[in-house]
mmCIF entry with sequence, helices, sheets and N, C-alpha, C, O atoms, coordinates in Angstrom:
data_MODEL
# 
_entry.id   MODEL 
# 
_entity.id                         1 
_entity.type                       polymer 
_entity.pdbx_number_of_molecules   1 
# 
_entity_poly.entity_id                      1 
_entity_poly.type                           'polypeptide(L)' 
_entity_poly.nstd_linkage                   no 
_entity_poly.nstd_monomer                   no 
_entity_poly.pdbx_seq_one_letter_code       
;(UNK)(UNK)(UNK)(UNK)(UNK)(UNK)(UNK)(UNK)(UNK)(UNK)(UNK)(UNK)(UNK)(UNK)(UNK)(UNK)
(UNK)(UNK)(UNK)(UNK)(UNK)(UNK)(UNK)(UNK)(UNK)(UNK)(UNK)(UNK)(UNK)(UNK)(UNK)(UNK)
(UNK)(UNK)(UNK)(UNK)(UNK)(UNK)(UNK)(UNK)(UNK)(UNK)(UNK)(UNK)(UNK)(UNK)(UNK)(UNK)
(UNK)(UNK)(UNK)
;
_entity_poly.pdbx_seq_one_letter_code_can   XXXXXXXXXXXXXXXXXXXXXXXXXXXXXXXXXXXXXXXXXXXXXXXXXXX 
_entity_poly.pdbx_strand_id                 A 
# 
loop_
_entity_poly_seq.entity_id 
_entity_poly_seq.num 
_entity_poly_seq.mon_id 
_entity_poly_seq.hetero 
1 1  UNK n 
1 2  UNK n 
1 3  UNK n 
1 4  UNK n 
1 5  UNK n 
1 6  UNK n 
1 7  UNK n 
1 8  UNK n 
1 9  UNK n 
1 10 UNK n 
1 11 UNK n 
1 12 UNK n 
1 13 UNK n 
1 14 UNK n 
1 15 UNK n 
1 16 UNK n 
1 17 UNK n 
1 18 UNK n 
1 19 UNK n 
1 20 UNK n 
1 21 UNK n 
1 22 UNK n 
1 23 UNK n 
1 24 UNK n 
1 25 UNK n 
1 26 UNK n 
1 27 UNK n 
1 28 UNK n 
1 29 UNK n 
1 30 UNK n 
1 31 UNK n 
1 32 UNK n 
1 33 UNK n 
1 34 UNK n 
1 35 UNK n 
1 36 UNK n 
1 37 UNK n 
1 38 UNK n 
1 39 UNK n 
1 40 UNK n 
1 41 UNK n 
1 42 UNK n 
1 43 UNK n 
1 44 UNK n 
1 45 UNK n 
1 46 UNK n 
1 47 UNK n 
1 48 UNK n 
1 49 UNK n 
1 50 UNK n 
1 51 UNK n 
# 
_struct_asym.id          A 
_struct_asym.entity_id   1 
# 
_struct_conf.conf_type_id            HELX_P 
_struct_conf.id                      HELX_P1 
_struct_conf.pdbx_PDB_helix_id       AA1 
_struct_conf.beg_label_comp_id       UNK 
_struct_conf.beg_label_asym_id       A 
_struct_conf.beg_label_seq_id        7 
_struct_conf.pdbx_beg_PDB_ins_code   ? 
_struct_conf.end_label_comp_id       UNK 
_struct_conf.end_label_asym_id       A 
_struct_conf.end_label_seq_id        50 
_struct_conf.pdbx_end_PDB_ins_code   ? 
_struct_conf.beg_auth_comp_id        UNK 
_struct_conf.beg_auth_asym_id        A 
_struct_conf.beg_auth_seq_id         7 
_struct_conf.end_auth_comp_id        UNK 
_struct_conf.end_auth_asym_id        A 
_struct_conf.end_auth_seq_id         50 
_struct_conf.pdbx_PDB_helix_class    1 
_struct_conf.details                 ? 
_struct_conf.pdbx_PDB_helix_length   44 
# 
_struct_conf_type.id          HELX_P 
_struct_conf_type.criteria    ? 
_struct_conf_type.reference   ? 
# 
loop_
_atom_site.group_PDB 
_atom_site.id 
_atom_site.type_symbol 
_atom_site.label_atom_id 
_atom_site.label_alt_id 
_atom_site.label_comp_id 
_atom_site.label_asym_id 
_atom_site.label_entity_id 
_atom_site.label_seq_id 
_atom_site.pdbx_PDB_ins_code 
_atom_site.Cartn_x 
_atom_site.Cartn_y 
_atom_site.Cartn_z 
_atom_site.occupancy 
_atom_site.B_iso_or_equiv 
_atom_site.pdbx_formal_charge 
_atom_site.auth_seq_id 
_atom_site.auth_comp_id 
_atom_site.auth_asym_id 
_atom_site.auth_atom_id 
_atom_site.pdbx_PDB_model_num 
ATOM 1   N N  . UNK A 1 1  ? 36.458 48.411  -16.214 1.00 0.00 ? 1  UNK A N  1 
ATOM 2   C CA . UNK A 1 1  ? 35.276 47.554  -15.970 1.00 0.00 ? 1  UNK A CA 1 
ATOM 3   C C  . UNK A 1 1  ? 35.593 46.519  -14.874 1.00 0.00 ? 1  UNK A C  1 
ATOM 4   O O  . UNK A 1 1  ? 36.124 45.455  -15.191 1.00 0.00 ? 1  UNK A O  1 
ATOM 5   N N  . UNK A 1 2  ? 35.297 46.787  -13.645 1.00 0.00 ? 2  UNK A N  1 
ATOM 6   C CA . UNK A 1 2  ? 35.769 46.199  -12.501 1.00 0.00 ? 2  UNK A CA 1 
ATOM 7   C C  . UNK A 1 2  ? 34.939 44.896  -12.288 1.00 0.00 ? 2  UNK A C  1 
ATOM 8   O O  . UNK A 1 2  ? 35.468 43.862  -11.882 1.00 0.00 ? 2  UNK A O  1 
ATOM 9   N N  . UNK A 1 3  ? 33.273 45.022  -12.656 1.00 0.00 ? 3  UNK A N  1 
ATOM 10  C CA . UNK A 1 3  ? 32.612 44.119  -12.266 1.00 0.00 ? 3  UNK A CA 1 
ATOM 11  C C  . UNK A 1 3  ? 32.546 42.772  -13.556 1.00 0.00 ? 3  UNK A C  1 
ATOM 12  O O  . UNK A 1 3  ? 31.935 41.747  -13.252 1.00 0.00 ? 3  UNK A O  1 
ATOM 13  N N  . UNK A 1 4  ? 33.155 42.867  -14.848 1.00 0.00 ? 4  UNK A N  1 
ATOM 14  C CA . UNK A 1 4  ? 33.568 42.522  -15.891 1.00 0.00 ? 4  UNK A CA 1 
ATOM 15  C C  . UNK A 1 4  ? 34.349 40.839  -15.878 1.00 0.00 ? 4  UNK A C  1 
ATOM 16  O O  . UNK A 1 4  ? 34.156 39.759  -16.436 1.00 0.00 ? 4  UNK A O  1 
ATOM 17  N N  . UNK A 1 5  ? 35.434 41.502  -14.743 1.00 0.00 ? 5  UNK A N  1 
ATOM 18  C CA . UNK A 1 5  ? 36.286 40.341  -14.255 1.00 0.00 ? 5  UNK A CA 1 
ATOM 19  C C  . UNK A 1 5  ? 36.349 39.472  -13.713 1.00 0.00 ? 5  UNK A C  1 
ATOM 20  O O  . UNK A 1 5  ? 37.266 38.664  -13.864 1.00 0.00 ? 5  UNK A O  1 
ATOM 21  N N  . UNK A 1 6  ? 35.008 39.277  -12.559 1.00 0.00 ? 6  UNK A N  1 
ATOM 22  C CA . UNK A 1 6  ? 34.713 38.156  -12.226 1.00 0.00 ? 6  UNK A CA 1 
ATOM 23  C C  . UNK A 1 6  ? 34.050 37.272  -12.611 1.00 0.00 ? 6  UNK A C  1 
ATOM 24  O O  . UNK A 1 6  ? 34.046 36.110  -12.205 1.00 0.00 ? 6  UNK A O  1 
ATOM 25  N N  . UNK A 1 7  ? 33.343 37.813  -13.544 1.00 0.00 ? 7  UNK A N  1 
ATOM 26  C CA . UNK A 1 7  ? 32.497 37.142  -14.379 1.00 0.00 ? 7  UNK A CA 1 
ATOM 27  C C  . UNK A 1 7  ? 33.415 36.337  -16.074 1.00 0.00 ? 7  UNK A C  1 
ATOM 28  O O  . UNK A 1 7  ? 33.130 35.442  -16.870 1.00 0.00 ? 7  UNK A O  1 
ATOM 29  N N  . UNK A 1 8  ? 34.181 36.996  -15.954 1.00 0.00 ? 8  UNK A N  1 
ATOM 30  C CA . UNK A 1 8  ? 35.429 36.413  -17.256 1.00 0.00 ? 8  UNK A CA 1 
ATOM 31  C C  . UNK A 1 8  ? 36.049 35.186  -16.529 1.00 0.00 ? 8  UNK A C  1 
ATOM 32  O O  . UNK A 1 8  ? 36.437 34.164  -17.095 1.00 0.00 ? 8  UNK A O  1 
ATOM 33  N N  . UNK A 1 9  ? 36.084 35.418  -15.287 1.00 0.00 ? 9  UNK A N  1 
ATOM 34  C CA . UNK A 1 9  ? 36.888 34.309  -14.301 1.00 0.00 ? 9  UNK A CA 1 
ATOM 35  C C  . UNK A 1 9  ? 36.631 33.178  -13.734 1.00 0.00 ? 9  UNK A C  1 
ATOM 36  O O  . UNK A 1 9  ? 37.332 32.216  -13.419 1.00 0.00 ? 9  UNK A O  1 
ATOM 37  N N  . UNK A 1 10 ? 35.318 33.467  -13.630 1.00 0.00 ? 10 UNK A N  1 
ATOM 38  C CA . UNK A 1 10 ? 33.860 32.333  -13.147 1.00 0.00 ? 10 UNK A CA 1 
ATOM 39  C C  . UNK A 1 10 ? 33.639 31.457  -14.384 1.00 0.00 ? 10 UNK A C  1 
ATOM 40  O O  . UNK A 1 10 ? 33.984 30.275  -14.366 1.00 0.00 ? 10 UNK A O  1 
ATOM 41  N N  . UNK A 1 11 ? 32.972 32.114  -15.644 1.00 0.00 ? 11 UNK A N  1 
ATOM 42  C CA . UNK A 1 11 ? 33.017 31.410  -16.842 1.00 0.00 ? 11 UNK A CA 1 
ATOM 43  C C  . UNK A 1 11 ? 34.240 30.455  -17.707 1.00 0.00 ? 11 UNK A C  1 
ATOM 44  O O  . UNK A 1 11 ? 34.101 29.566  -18.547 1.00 0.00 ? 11 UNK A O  1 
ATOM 45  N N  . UNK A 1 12 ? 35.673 31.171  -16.991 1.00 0.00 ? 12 UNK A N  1 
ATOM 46  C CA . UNK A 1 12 ? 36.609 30.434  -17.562 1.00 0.00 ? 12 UNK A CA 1 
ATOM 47  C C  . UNK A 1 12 ? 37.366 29.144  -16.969 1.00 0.00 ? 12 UNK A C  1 
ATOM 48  O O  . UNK A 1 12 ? 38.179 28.357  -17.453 1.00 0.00 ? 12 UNK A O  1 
ATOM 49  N N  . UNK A 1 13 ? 36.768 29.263  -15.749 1.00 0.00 ? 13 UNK A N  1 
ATOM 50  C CA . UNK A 1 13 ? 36.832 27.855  -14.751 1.00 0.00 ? 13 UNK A CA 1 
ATOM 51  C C  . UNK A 1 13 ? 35.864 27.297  -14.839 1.00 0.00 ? 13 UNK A C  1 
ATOM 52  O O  . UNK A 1 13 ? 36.160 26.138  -14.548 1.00 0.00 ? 13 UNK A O  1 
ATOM 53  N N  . UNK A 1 14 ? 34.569 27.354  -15.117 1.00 0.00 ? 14 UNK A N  1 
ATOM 54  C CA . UNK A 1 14 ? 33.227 26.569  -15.489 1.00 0.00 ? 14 UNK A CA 1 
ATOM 55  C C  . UNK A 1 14 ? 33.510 25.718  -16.655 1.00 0.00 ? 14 UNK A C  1 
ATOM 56  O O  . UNK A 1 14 ? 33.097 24.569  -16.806 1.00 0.00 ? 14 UNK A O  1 
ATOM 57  N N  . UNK A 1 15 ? 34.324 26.449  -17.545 1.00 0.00 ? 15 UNK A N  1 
ATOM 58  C CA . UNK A 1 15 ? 34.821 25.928  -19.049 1.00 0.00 ? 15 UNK A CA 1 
ATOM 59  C C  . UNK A 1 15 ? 35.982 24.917  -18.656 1.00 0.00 ? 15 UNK A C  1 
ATOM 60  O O  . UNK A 1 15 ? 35.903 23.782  -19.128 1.00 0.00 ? 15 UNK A O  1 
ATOM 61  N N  . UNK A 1 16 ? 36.974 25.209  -17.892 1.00 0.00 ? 16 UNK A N  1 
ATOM 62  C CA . UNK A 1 16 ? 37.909 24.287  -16.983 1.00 0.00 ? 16 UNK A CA 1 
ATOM 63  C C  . UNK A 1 16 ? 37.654 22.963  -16.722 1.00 0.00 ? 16 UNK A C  1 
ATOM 64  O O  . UNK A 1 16 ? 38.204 21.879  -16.916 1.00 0.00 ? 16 UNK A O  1 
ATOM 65  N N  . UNK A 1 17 ? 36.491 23.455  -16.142 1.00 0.00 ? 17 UNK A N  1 
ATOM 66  C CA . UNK A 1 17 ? 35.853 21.730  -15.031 1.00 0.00 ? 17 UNK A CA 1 
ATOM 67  C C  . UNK A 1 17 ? 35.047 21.083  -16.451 1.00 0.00 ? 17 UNK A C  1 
ATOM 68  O O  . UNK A 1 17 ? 35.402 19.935  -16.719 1.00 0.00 ? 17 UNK A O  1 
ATOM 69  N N  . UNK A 1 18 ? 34.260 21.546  -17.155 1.00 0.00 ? 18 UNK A N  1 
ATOM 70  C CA . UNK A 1 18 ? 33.548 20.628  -17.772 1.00 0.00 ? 18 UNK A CA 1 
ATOM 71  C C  . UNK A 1 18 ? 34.604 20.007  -18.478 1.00 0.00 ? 18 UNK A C  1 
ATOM 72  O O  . UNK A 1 18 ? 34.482 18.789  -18.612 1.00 0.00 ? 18 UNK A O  1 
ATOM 73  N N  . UNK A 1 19 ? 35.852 20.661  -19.079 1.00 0.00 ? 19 UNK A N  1 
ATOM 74  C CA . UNK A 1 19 ? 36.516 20.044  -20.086 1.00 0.00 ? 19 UNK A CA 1 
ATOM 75  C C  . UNK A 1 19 ? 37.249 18.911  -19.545 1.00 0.00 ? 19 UNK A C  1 
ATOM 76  O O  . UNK A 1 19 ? 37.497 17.785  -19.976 1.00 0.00 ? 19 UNK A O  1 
ATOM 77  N N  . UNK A 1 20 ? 37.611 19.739  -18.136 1.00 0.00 ? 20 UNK A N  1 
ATOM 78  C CA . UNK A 1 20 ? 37.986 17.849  -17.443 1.00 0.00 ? 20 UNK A CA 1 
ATOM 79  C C  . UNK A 1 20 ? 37.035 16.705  -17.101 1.00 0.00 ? 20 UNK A C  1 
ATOM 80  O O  . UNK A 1 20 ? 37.222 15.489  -17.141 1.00 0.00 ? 20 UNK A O  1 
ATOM 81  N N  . UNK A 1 21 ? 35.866 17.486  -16.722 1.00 0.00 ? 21 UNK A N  1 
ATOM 82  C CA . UNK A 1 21 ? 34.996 16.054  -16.971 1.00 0.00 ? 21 UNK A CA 1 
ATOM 83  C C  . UNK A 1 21 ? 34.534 15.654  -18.054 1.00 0.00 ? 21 UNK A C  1 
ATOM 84  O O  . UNK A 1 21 ? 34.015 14.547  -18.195 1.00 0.00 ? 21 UNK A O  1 
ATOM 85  N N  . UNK A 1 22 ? 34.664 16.492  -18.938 1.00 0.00 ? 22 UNK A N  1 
ATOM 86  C CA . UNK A 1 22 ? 34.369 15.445  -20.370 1.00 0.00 ? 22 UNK A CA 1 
ATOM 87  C C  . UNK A 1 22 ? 35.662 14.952  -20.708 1.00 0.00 ? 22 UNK A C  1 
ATOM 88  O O  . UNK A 1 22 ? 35.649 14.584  -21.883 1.00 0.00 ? 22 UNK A O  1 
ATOM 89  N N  . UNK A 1 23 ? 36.449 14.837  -20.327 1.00 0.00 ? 23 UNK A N  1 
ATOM 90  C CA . UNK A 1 23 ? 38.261 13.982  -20.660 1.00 0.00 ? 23 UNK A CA 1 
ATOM 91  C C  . UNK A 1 23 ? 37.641 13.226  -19.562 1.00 0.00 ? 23 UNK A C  1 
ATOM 92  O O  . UNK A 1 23 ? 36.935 12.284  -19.923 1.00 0.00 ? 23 UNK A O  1 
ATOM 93  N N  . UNK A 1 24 ? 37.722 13.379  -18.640 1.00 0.00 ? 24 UNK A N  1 
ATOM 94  C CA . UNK A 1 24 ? 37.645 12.434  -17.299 1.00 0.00 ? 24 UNK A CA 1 
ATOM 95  C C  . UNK A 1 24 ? 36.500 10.890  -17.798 1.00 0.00 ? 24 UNK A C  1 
ATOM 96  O O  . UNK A 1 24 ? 36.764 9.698   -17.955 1.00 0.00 ? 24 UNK A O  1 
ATOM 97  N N  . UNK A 1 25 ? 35.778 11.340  -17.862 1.00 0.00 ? 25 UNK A N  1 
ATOM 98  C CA . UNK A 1 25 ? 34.420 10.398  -18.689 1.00 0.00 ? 25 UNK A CA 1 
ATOM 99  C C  . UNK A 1 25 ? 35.147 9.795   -19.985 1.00 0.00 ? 25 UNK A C  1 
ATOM 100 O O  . UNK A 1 25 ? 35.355 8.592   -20.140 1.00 0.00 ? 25 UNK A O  1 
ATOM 101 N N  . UNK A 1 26 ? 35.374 10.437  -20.565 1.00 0.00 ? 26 UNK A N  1 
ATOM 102 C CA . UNK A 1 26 ? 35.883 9.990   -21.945 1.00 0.00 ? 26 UNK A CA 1 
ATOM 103 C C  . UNK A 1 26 ? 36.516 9.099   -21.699 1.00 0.00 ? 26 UNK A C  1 
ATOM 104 O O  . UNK A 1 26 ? 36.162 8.031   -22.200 1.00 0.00 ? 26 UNK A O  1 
ATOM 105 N N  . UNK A 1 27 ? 37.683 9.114   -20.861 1.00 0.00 ? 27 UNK A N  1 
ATOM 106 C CA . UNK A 1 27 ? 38.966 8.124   -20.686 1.00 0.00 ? 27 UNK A CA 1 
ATOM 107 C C  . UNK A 1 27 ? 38.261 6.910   -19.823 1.00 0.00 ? 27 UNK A C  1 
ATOM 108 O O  . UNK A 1 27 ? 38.494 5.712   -19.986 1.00 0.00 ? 27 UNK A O  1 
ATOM 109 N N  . UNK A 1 28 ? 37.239 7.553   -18.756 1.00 0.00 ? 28 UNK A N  1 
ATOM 110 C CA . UNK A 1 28 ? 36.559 6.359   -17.764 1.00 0.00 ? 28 UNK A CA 1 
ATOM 111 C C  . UNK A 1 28 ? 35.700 5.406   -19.163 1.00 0.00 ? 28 UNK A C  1 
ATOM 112 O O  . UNK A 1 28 ? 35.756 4.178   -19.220 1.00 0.00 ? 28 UNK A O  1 
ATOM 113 N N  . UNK A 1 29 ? 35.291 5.873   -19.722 1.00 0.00 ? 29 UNK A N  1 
ATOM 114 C CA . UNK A 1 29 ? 33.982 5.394   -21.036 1.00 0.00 ? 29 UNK A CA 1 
ATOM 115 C C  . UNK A 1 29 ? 35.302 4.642   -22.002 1.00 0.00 ? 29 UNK A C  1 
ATOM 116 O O  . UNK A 1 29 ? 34.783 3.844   -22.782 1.00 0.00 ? 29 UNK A O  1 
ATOM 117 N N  . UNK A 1 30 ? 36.358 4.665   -22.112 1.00 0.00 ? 30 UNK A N  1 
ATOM 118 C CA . UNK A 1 30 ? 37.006 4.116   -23.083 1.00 0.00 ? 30 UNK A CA 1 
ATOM 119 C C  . UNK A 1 30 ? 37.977 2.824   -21.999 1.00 0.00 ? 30 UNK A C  1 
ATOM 120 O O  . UNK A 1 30 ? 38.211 1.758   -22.568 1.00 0.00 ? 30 UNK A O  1 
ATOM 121 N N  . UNK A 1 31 ? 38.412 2.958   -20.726 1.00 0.00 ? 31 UNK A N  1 
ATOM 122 C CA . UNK A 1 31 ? 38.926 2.161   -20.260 1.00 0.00 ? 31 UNK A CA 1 
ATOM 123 C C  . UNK A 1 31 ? 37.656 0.437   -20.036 1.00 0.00 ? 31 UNK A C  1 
ATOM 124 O O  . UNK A 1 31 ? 37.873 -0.752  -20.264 1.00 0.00 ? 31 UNK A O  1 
ATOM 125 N N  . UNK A 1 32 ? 36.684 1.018   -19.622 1.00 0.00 ? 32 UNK A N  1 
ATOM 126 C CA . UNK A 1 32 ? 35.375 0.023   -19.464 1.00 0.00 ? 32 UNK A CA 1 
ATOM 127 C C  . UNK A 1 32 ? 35.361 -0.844  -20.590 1.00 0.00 ? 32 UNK A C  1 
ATOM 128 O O  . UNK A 1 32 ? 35.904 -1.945  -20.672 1.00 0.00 ? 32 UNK A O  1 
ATOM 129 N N  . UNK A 1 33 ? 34.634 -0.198  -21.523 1.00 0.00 ? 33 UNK A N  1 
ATOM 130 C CA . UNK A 1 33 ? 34.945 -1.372  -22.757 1.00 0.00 ? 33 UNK A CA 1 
ATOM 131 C C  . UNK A 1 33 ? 36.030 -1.963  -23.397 1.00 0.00 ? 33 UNK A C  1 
ATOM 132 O O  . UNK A 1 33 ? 35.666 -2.691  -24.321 1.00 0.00 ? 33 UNK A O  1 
ATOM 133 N N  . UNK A 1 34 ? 37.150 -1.910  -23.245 1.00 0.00 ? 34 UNK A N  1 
ATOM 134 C CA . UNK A 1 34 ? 38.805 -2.418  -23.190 1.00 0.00 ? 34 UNK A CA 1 
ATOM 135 C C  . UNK A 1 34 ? 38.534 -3.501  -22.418 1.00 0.00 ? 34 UNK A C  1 
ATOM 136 O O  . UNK A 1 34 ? 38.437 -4.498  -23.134 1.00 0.00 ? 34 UNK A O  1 
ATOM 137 N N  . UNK A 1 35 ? 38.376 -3.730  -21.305 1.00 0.00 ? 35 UNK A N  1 
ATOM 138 C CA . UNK A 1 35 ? 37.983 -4.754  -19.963 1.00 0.00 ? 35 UNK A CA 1 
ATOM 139 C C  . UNK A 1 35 ? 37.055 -5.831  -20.446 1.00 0.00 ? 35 UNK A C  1 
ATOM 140 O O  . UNK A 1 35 ? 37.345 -7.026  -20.495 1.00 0.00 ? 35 UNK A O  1 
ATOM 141 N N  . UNK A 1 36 ? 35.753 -5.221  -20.844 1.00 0.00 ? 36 UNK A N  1 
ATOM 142 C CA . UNK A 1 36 ? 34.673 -5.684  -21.336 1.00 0.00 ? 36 UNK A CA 1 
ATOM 143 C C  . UNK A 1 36 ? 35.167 -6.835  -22.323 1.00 0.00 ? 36 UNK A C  1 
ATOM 144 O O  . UNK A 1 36 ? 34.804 -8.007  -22.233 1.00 0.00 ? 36 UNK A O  1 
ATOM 145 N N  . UNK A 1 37 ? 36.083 -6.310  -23.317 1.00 0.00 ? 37 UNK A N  1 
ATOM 146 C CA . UNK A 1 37 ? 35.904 -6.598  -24.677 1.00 0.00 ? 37 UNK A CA 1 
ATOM 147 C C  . UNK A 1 37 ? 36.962 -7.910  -24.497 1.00 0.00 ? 37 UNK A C  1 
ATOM 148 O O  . UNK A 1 37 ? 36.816 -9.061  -24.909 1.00 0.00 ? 37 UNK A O  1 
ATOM 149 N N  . UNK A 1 38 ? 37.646 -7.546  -24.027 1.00 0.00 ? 38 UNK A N  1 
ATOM 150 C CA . UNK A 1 38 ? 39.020 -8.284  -23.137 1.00 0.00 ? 38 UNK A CA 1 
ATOM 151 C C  . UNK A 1 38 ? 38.930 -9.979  -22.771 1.00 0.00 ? 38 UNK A C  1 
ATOM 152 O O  . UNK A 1 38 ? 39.485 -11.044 -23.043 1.00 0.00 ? 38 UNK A O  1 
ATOM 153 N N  . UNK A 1 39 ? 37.412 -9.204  -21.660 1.00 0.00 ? 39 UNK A N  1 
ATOM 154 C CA . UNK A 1 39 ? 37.251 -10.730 -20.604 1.00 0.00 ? 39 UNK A CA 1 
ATOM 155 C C  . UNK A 1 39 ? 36.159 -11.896 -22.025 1.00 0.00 ? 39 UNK A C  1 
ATOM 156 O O  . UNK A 1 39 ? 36.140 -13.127 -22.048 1.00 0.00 ? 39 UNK A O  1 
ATOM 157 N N  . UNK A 1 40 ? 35.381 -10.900 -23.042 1.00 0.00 ? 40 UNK A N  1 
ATOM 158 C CA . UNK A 1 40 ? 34.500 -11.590 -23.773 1.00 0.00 ? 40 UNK A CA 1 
ATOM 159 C C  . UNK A 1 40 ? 35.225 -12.295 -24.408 1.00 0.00 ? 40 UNK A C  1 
ATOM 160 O O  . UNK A 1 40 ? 34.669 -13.346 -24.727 1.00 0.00 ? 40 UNK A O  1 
ATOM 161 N N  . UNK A 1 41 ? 36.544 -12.168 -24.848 1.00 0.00 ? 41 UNK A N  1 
ATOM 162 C CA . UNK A 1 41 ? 37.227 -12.446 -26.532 1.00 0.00 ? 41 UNK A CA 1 
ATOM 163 C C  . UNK A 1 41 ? 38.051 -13.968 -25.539 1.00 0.00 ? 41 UNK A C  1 
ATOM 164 O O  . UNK A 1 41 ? 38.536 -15.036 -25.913 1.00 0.00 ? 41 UNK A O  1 
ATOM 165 N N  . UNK A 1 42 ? 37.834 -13.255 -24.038 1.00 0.00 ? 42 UNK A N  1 
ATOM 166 C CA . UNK A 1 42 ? 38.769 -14.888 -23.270 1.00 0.00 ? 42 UNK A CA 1 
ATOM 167 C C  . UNK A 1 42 ? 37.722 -15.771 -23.277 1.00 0.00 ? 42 UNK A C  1 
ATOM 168 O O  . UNK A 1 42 ? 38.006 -16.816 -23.863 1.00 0.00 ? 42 UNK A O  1 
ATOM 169 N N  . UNK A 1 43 ? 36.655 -15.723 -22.850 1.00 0.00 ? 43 UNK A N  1 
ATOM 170 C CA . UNK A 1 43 ? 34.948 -16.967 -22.445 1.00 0.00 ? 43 UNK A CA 1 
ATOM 171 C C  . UNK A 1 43 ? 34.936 -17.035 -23.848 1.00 0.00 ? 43 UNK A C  1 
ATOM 172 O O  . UNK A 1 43 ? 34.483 -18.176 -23.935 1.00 0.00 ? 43 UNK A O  1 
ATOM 173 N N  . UNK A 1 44 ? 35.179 -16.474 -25.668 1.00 0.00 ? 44 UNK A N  1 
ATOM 174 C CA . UNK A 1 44 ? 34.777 -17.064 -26.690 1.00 0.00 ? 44 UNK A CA 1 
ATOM 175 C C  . UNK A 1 44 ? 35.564 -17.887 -26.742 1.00 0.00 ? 44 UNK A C  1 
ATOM 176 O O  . UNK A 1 44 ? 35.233 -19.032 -27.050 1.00 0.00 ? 44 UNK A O  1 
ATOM 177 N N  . UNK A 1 45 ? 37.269 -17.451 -26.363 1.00 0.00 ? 45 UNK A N  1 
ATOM 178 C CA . UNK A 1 45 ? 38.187 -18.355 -26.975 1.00 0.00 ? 45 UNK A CA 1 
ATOM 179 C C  . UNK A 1 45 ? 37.997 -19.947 -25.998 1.00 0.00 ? 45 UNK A C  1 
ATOM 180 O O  . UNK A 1 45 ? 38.237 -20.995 -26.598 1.00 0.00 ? 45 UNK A O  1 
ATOM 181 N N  . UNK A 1 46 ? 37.625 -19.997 -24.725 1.00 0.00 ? 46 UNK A N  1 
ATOM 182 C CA . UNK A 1 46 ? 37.292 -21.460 -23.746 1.00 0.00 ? 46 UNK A CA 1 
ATOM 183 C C  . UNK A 1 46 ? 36.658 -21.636 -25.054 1.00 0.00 ? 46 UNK A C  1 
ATOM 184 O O  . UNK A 1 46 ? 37.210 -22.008 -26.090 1.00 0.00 ? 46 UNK A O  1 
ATOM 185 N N  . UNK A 1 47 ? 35.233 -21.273 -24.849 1.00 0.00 ? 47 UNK A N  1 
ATOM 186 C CA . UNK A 1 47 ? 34.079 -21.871 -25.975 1.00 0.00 ? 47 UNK A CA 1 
ATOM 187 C C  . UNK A 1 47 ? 34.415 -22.869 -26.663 1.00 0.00 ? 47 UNK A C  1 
ATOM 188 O O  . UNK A 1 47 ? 34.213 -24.082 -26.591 1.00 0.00 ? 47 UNK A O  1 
ATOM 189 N N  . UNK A 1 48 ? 35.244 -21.833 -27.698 1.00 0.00 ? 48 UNK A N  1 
ATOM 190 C CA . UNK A 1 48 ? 36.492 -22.731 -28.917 1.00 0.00 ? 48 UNK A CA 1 
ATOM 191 C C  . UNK A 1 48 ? 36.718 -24.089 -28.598 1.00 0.00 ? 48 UNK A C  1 
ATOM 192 O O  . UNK A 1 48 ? 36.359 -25.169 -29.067 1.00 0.00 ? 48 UNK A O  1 
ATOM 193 N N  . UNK A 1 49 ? 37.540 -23.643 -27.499 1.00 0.00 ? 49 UNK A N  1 
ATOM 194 C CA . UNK A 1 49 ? 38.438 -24.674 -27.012 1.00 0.00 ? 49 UNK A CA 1 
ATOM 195 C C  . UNK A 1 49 ? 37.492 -26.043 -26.431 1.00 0.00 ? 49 UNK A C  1 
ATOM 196 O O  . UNK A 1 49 ? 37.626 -27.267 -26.426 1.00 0.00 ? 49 UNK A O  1 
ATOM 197 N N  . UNK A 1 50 ? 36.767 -25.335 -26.094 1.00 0.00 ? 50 UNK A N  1 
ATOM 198 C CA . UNK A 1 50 ? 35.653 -26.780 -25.693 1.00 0.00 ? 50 UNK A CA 1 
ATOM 199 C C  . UNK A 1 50 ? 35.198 -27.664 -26.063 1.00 0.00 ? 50 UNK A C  1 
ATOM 200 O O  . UNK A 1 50 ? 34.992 -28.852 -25.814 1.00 0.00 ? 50 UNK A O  1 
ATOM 201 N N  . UNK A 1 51 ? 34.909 -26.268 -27.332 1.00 0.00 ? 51 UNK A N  1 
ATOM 202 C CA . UNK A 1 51 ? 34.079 -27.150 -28.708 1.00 0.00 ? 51 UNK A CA 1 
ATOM 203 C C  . UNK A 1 51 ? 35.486 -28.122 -29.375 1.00 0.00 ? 51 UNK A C  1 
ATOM 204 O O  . UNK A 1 51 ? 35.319 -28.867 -30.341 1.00 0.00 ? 51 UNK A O  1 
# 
């Protein structure tokens, strides 16, 4: 089945790329709120300190 194989080959690099962009995203989507959460917990702790 000659014409079989490119099509096994096409689909298994399609499966490739999404899985790195869903890691890729994942890790971008988890570094963001780390930062986020980071700079908030520093402006509560001034607050504190103000108060």
């Amino acid at each position: 089945m000659p014409q079989m194989a490119p099509i096994w080959w096409l689909t298994m690099s399609t499966l490739c790329i999404i899985t790195f962009m869903l890691m890729w995203t994942i890790m971008y989507y988890q570094y963001i709120p780390t930062t986020t959460v980071k700079k908030f917990s520093k402006d509560i702790k001034e607050m504190n300190w103000k108060w």
